[in-house]
C-alpha positions as CSV (number, residue, x, y, z in Angstrom):
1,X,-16.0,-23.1,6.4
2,X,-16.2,-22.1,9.8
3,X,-14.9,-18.1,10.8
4,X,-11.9,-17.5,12.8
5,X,-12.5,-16.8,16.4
6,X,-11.9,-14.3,18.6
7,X,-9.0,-16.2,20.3
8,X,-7.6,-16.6,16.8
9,X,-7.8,-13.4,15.8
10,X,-6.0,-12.1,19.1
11,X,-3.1,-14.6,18.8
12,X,-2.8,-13.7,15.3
13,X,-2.1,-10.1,16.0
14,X,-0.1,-11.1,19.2
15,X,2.2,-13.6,17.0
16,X,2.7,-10.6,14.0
17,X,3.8,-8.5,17.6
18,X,5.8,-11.0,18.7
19,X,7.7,-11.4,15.1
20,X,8.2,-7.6,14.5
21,X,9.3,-7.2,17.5
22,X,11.9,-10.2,17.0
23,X,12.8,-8.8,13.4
24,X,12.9,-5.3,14.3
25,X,15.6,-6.2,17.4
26,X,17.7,-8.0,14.6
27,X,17.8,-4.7,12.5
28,X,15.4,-5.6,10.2
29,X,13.3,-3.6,7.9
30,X,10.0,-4.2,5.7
31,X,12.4,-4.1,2.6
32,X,13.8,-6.9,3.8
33,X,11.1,-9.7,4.2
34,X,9.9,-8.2,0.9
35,X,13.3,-8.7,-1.0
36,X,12.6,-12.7,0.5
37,X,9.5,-12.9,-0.5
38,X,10.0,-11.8,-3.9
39,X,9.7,-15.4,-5.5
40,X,6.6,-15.9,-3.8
41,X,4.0,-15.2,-6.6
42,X,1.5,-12.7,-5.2
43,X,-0.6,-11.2,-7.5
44,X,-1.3,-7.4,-7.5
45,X,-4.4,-6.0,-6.2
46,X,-5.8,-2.7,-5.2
47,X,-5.3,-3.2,-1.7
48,X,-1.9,-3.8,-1.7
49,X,-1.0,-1.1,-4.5
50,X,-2.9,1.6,-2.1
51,X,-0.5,0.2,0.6
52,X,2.2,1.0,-1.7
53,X,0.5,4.2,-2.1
54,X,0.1,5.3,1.7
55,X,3.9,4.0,2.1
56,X,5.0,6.7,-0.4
57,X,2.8,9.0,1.3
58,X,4.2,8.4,4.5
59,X,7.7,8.5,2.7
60,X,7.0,11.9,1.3
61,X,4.6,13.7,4.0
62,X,5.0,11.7,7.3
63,X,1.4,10.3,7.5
64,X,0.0,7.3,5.8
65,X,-3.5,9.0,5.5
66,X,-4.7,10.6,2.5
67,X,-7.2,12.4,4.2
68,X,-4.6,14.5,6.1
69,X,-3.2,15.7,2.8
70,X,-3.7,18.5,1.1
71,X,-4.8,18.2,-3.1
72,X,-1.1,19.8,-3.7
73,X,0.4,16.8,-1.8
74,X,-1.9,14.5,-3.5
75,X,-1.1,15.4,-6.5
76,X,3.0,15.1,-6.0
77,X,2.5,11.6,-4.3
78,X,0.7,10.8,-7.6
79,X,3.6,12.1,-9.6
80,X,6.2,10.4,-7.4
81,X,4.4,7.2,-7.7
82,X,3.8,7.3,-11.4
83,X,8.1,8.2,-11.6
84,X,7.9,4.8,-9.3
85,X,5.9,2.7,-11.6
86,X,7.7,3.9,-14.3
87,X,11.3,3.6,-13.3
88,X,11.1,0.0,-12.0
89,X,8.2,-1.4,-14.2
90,X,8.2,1.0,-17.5
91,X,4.2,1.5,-16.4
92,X,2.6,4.6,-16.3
93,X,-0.9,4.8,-14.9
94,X,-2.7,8.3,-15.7
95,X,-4.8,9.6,-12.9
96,X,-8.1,9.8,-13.7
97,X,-9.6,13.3,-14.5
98,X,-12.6,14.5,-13.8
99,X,-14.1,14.0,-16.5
100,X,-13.2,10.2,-16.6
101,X,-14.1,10.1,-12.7
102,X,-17.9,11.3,-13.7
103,X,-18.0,8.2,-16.9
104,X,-17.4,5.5,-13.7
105,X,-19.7,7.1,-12.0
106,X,-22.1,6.9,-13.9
107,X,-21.8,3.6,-15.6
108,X,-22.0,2.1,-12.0
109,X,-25.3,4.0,-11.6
């Protein structure tokens, strides 16, 4: 299969301008095209849970980036998103401790 090309990858990002611009002038939100996607099976992965992740950050803190927080912060966007996961999909996912951190660690070694 042959790799997209430059001029592909420039309309691409100049078409998803073009529609957020549209959808955004019709009052749109995010929540929106999610709520019409929802029967549109797409299956969970880590990228798009961190994406969920950096949304709550930015909810809670203003910034997207979990480098510009501090461990305090980290640890109440953890909470908040464990309340999250919990409220709307009785999930809760522990954080890993240190101790659990070092055993990946060193089974991928």
């Amino acid at each position: 299969m042959a790799k997209r090309s430059l001029n592909q990858n420039s309309a691409m990002h100049l078409w998803f301008d073009h529609i957020s611009q549209a959808l955004n002038n019709e009052g749109h939100t995010f929540q929106d095209l999610i709520k019409k996607i929802e029967r549109a099976e797409i299956m969970v992965t880590p990228e798009n849970v961190k994406f969920l992740y950096q949304e709550m950050c930015k909810a809670l803190y203003g910034t997207n980036k979990t480098s510009e927080l501090g461990s305090d912060q980290v640890g109440k966007v953890n909470d908040t998103f464990n309340l999250w996961l919990a409220h709307n999909f009785e999930l809760h996912a522990p954080f890993p401790s240190d101790e659990g951190l070092e055993q990946i660690t060193e089974k991928d070694l």
